[in-house]
TIMAR-734287 format. One record per residue (C-alpha): z, x, y; residue in one letter; residue number from 1. Coordinates in steps of 0.001 Angstrom, whole numbers, plus 500000, padded with zeros to 6 digits. Each point is the difference from the previous one (the first is absolute). Layout:
% TIMAR-734287
<<Z X Y> a NUM>
...
This chain:
% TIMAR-734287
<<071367 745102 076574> x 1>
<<501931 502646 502277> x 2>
<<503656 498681 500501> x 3>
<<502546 501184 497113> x 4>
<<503077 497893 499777> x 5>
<<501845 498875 496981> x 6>
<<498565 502139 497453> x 7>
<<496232 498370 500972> x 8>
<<497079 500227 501905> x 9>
<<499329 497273 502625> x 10>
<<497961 499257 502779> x 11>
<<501342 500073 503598> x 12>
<<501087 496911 501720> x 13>
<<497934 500610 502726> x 14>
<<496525 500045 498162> x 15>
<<499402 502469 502458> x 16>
<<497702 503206 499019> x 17>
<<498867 503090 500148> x 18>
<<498947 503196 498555> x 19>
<<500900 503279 498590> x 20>
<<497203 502576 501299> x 21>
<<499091 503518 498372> x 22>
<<500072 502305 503048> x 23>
<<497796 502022 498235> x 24>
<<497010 498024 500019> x 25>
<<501156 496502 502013> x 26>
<<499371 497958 496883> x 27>
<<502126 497513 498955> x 28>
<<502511 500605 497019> x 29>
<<501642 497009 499378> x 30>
<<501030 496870 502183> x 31>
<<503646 498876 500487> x 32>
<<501815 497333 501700> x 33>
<<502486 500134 502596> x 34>
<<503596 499327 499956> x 35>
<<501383 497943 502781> x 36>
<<503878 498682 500684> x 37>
<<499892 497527 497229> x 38>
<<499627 502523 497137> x 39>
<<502409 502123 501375> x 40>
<<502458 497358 499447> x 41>
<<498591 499264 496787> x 42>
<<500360 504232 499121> x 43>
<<503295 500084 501757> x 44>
<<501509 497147 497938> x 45>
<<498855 501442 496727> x 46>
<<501555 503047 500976> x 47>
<<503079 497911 500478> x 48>
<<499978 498343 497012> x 49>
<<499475 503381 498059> x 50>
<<502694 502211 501492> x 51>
<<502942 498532 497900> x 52>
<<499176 500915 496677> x 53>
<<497522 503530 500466> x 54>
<<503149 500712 502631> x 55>
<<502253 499189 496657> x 56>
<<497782 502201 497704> x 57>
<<501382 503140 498667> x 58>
<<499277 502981 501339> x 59>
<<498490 501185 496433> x 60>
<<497562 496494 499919> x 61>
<<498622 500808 503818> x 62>
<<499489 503787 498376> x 63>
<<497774 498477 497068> x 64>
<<498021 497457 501910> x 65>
<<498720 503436 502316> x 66>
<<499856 502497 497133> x 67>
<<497369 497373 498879> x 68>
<<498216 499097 503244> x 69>
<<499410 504018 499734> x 70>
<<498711 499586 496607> x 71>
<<497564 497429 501585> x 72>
<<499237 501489 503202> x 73>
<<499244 503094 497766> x 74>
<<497252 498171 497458> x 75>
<<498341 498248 503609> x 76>
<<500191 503608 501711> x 77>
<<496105 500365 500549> x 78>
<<499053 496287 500851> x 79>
<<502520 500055 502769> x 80>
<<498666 503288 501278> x 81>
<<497090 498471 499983> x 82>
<<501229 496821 502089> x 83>
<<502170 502343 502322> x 84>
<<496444 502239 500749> x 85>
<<498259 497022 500959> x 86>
<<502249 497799 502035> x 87>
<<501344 502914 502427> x 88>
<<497461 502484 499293> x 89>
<<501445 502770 498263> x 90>
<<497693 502882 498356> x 91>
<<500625 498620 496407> x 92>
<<501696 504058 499074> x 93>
<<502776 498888 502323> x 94>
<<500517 496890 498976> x 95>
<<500014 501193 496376> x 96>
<<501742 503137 500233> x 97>
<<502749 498855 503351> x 98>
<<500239 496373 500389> x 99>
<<500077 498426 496174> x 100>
<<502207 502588 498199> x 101>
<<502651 500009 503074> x 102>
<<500546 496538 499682> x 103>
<<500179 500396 495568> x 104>
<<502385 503227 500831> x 105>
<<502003 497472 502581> x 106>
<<500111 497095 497516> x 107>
<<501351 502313 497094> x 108>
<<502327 501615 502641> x 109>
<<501719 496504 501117> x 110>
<<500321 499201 495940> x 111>
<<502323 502543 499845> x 112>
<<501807 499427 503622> x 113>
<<500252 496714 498974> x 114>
<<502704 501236 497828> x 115>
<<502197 502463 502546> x 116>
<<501370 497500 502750> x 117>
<<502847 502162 501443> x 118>
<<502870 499547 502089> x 119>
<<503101 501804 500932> x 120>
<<502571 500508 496511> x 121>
<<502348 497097 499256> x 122>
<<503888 501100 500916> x 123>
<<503489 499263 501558> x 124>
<<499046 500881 503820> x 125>
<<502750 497826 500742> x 126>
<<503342 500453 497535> x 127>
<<499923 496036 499568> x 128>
<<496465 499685 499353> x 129>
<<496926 500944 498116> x 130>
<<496835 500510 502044> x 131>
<<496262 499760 498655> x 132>
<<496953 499311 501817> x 133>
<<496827 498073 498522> x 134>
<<497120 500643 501196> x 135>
<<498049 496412 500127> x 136>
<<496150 498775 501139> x 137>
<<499268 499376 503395> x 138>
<<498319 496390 498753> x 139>
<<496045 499270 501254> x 140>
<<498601 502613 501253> x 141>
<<496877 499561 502314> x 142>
<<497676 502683 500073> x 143>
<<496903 500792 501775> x 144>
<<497955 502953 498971> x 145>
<<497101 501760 501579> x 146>
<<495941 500737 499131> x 147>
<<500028 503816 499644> x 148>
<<501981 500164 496763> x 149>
<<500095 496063 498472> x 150>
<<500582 501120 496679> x 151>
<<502683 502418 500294> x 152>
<<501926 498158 503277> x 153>
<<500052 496664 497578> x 154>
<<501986 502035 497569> x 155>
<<502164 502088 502633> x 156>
<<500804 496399 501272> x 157>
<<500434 498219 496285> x 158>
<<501354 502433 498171> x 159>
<<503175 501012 501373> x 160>
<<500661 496369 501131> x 161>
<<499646 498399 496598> x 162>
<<501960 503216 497829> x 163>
<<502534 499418 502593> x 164>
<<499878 495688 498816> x 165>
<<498388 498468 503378> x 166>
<<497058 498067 499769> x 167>
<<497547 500362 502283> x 168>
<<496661 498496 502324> x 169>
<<497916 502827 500516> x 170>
<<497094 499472 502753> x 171>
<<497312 502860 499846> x 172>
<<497304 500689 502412> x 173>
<<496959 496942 499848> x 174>
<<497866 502986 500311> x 175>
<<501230 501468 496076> x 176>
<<501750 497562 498145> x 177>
<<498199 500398 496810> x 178>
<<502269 502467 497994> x 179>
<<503207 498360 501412> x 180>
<<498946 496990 498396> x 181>
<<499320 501720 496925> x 182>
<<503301 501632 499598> x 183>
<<501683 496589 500625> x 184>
<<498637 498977 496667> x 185>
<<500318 502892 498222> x 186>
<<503635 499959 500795> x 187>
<<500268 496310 498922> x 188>
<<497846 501216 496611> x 189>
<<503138 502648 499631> x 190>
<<502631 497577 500114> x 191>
<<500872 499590 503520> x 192>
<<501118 496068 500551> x 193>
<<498113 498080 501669> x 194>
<<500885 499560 503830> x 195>
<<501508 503336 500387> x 196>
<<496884 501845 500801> x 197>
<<497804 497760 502224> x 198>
<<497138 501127 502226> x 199>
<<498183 498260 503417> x 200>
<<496470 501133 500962> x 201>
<<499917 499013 504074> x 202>
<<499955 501061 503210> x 203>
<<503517 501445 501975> x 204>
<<499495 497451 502279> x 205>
<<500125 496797 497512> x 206>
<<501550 501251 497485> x 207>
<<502016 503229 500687> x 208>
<<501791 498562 502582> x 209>
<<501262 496988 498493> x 210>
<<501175 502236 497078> x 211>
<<501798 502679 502384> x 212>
<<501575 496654 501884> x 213>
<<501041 498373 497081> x 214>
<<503525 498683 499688> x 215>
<<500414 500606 496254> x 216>
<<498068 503522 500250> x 217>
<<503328 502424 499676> x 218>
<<498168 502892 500524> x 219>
<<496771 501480 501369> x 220>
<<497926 502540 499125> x 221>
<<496969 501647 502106> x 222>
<<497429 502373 500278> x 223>
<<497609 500782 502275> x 224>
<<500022 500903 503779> x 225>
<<502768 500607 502426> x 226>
<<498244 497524 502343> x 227>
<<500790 497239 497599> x 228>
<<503138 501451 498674> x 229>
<<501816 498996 503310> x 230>
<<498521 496629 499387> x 231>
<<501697 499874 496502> x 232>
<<503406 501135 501360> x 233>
<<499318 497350 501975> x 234>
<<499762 497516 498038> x 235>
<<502372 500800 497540> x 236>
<<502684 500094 502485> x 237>
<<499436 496093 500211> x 238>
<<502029 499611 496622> x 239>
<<501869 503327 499840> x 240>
<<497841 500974 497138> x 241>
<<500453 503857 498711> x 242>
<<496674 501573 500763> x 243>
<<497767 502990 498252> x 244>
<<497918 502243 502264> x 245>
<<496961 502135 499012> x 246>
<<498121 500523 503567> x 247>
<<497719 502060 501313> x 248>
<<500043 504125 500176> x 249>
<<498325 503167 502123> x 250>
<<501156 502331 497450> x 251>
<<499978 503598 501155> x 252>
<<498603 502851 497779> x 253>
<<501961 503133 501411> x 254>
<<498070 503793 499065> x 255>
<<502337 502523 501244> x 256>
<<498519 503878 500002> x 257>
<<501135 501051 496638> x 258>
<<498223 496935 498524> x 259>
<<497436 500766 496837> x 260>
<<497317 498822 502393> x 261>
<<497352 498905 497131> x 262>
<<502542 497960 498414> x 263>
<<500953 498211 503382> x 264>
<<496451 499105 500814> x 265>
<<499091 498764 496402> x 266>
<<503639 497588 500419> x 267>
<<498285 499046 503258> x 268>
<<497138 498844 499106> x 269>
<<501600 498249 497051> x 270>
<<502592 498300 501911> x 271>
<<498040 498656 502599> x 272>
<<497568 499155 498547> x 273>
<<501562 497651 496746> x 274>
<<499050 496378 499798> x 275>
<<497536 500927 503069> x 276>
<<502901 501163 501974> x 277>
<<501333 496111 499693> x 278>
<<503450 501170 499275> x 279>
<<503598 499721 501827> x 280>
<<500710 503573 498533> x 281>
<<496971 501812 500461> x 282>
<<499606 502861 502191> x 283>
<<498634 499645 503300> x 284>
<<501616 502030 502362> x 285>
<<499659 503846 498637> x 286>
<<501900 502107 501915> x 287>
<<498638 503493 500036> x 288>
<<501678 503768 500714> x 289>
<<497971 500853 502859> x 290>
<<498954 503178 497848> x 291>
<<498671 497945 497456> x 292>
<<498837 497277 501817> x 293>
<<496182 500881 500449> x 294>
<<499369 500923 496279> x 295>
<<502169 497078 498898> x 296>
<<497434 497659 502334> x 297>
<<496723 501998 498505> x 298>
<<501309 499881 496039> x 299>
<<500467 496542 500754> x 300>
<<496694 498447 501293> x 301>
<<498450 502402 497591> x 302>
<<501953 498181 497422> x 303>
<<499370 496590 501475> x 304>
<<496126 500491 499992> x 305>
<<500138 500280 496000> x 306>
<<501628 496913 499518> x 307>
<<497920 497497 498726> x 308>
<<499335 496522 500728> x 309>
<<498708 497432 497763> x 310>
<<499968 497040 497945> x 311>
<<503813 499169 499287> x 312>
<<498706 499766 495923> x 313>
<<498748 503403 499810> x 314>
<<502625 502155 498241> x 315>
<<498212 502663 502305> x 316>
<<500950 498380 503425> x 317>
<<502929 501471 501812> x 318>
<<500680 497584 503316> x 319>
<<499653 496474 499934> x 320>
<<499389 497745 502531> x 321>
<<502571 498216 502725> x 322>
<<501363 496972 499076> x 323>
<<497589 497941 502211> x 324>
<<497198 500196 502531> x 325>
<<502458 498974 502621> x 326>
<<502620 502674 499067> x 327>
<<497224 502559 499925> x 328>
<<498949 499180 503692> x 329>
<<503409 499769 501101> x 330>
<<500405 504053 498856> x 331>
<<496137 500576 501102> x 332>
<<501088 499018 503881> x 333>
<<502846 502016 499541> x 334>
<<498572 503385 499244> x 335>
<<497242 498768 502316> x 336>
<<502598 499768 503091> x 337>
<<501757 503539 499131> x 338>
<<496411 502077 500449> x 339>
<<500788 499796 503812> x 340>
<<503396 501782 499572> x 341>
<<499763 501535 496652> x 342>
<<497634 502262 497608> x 343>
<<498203 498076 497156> x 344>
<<499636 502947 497790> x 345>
<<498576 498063 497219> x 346>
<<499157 496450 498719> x 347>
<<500481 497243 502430> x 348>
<<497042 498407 498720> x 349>
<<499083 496650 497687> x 350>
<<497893 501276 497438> x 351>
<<496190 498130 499716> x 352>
<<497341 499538 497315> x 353>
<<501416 498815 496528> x 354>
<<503825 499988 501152> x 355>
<<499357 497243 503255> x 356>
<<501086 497138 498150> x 357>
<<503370 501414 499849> x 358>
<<502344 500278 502342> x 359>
<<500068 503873 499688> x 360>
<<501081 503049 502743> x 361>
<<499750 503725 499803> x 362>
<<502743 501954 499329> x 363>
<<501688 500882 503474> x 364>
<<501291 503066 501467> x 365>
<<501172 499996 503756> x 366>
<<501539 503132 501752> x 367>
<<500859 500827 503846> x 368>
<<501889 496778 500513> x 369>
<<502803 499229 502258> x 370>
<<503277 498979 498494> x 371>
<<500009 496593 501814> x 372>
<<496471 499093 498958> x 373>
<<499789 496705 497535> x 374>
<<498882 502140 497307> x 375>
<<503094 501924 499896> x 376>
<<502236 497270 500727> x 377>
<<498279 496965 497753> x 378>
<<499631 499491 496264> x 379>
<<496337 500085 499701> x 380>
<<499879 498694 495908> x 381>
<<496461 502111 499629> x 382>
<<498311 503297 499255> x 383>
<<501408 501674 502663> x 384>
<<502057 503222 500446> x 385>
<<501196 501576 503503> x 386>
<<501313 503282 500372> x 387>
<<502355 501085 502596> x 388>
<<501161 504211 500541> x 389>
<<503245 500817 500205> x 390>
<<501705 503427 500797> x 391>
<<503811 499638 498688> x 392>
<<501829 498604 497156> x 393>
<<502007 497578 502735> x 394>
<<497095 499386 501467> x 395>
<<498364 498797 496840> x 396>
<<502961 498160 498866> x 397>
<<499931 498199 503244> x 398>
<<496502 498771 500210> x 399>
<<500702 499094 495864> x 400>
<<502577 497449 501394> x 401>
<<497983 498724 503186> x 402>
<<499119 497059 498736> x 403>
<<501501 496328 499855> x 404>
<<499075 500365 496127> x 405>
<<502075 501257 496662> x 406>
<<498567 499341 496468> x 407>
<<498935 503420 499177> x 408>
<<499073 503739 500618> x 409>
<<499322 503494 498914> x 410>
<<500629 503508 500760> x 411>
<<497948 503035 498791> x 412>
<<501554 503301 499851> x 413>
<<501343 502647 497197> x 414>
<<503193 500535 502078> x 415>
<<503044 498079 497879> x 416>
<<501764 499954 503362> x 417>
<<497387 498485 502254> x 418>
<<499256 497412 496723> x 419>
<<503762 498954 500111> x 420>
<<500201 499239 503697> x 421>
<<496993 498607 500158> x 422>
<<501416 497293 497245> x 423>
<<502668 499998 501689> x 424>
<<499340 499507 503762> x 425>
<<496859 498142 499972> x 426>
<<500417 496058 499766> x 427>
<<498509 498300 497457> x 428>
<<500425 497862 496840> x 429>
<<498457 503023 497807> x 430>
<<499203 503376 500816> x 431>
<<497464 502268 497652> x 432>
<<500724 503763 499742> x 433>
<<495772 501218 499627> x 434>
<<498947 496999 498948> x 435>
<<499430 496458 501596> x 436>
<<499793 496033 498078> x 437>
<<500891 500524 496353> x 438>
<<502420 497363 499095> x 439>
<<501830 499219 496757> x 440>
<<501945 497227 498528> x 441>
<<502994 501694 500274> x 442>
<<500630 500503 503270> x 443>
<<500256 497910 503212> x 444>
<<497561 498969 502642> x 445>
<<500356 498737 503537> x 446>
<<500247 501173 503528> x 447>
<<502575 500422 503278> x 448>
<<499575 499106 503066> x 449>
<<497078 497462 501074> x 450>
<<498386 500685 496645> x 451>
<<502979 497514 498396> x 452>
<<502720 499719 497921> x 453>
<<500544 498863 495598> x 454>
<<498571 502449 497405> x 455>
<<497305 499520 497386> x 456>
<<500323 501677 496565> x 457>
<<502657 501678 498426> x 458>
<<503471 498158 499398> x 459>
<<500663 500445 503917> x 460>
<<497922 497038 500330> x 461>
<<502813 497826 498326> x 462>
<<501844 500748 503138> x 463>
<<497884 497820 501629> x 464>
<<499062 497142 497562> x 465>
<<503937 499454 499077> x 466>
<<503424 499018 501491> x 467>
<<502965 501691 499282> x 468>
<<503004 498000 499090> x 469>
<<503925 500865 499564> x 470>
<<501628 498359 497379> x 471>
<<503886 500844 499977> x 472>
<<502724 499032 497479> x 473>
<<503967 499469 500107> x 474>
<<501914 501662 498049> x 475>
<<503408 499004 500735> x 476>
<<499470 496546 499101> x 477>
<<502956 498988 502318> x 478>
<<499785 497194 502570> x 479>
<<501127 501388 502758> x 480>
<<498566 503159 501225> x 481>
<<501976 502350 502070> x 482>
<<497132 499877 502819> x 483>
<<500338 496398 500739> x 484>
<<502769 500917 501584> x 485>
<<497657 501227 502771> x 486>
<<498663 496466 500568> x 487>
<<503254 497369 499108> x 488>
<<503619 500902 498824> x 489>
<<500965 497087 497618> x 490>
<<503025 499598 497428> x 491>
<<499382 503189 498867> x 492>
<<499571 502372 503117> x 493>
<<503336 498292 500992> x 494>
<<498563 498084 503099> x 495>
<<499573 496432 501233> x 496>
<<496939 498078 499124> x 497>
């Protein structure tokens, strides 16, 4: 049973199937159903029901029900590594070492956010009055999260939603449901009422639709493309719901000449390559002082050859496969088309022999390609790394910003001064100073421009997932207040009524 709503597991209304795949091999993991417009009202109403009293809860009760889901999530910690490595086929280290203990460090985080709502200090702004502001849930949030990360998106979606005291109907990708569905009862074994954290396993077109278009949905949540972002927008705007945007990325990875060159191409390879380069934030656009630029492109394919592919459950195995057969063709063609304007300097291949079963590519390295070529200008979500020379610090800056995209980017350099204005000048949601994709609790993530708008993590996200009210208080306790007198003179202003 697939669908999560109420506190239980239940089967879809649909009796429609299908199956969760291990890209790794093509075998089958497990076998779902999928959710169609029926249980989204049935998830959307239990949502409803719920938001009253967790929305009524104390800030300090919200904080214990996480601080225990942590405890939980903590205790389960390798058997959902192990489900995470085998639905969206992540070498198990990752999983174990990236995936599981950033959603436990996100879980304990919230606990404590849970606790530090903030708003703007209680005082006479106006000499008759006292001002305060509450800061109050959104309601029912509708969320829909994507395959690369399922674990960690369900809780950058949940967590701050719930701390904050929404409820919410979380759809993750058909493709990796498994873990989300997991953490929906671990949440509801830590205390978490039932209704308030519900989850649908279906498609985007019968189910995450009729969630997004829903007329007691407040709010909506996604993650995922740009290409489907505008669809969201879309359909929020049907019901003026407040909207969350995680979308796609091109993130540059800027070397300037004073860069510690081993250092930048070890970050390369690492942040292009994470998840099997299926990642909004990763680097794929490494922009190169010309006087670097052919060492940087050797160190790198040198680097790229000794990565190792292999069975997602050997600790050994560096880079997993793509997410599907389909996805891994779709990149294939890609790199296929740029040979006749670009240089493949390594990888562009789909490895044979013991690995064909998977959906697996070759790390990618493409020089020698023009700036309005598709594999500059598109998100590519693979193994793949192109590297563009550049000869001036404004020239670098400007082909940083040439894209429609904003989540994230780097610059590499020892110079404090070229590090500041590159933070400063090139636009993104987060910029790394010789370094590129650590994240922590702490701190905020989300992009500018076409990448979207909303942040995940840190208490920013409450900015998002609540509405600010002002409350304000007379203090003169008088009846008739001297700025009526701006709208009717009566007995008292001396005037005719």
């Amino acid at each position: 049973m697939s669908q999560y709503i109420d506190g239980q597991r239940r089967e879809a209304l649909t009796g429609a199937r299908d199956v969760v795949r291990d890209p790794s091999t093509g075998e089958v993991v497990d076998e779902i159903t999928l959710a169609g417009p029926d249980d989204v009202e049935a998830a959307v109403a239990a949502a409803r029901a719920a938001f009253p009293a967790w929305s009524g809860a104390t800030p300090g009760e919200r904080s214990a029900v996480l601080r225990s889901l942590a405890f939980l999530l903590e205790a389960e910690a390798e058997e959902l590594a192990q489900t995470e490595s085998r639905q969206a086929g992540k070498p198990i280290r990752l999983a174990r070492e990236f995936d599981v203990p950033g959603t436990i460090d996100n879980t304990a985080f919230f606990a404590g956010a849970a606790r530090t709502l903030e708003g703007q200090a209680t005082a006479e702004y106006s000499a008759d009055h006292t001002s305060s502001i509450r800061r109050e849930p959104v309601g029912v949030v509708g969320s829909i999260a994507p395959w690369n990360y399922p674990l960690q998106m369900a809780a950058w979606k949940v967590l701050p939603a719930v701390a904050a005291g929404n409820t919410i109907v979380l759809k993750p990708s058909e493709l990796t449901p498994l873990t989300t569905l997991r953490f929906a009862e671990l949440a509801t074994q830590a205390g978490i009422p039932d209704g308030v954290f519900n989850v649908l396993t279906g498609t985007g077109v019968d189910c995450g639709a009729h969630l997004l278009r829903h007329p007691q949905v407040d709010m909506v949540s996604f993650t995922g493309s740009t290409r489907v972002g505008r669809t969201v927008l879309e359909a929020a705007a049907t019901t003026a719901k407040r909207v969350h945007l995680e979308l796609g990325g091109k993130a540059p990875f800027v070397v300037f000449d004073d860069a510690d060159l081993d250092a930048a191409i070890q970050g390369a390879v690492a942040a292009s390559l994470i998840n099997t380069g299926q990642d909004c934030t990763a680097a794929t656009r490494a922009i190169v002082h010309r006087s670097l630029h052919d060492r940087f492109v050797e160190g790198v394919a040198d680097l790229f050859a000794s990565v190792r592919l292999g069975p997602t459950q050997d600790p050994a195995t560096d880079l997993g496969p793509l997410i599907s057969t389909a996805h891994r063709d779709r990149v294939a063609a890609l790199v296929d088309r740029s040979r006749a304007y670009a240089r493949v300097v390594t990888g562009g291949t789909v490895p044979g022999g013991g690995l064909a079963a998977g959906s697996y590519y070759a790390p990618t390295l493409i020089a020698d390609a023009g700036l309005t070529s598709e594999v500059v200008r598109d998100e590519i979500f693979g193994p793949v790394l192109v590297v563009l020379p550049f000869d001036t610090d404004d020239e670098a800056i400007t082909l940083a910003n040439d894209t429609p995209y904003g989540l994230a980017a780097s610059a590499w350099t020892r110079d404090v001064y070229r590090a500041l204005r590159a933070t400063r000048e090139i636009r993104a949601g987060c910029v790394w100073v010789n370094d590129h994709i650590p994240i922590i609790s702490e701190m905020p993530h989300g992009g500018m421009k076409e990448s979207g708008f909303g942040k995940d993590m840190s208490t920013y996200s409450f900015e998002d997932y609540t509405v600010v009210k002002h409350v304000m208080f007379d203090l003169t306790g008088v009846a008739a207040k001297p700025w009526h007198r701006t709208v009717f003179t009566g007995p008292q202003g001396g005037g005719d009524r």
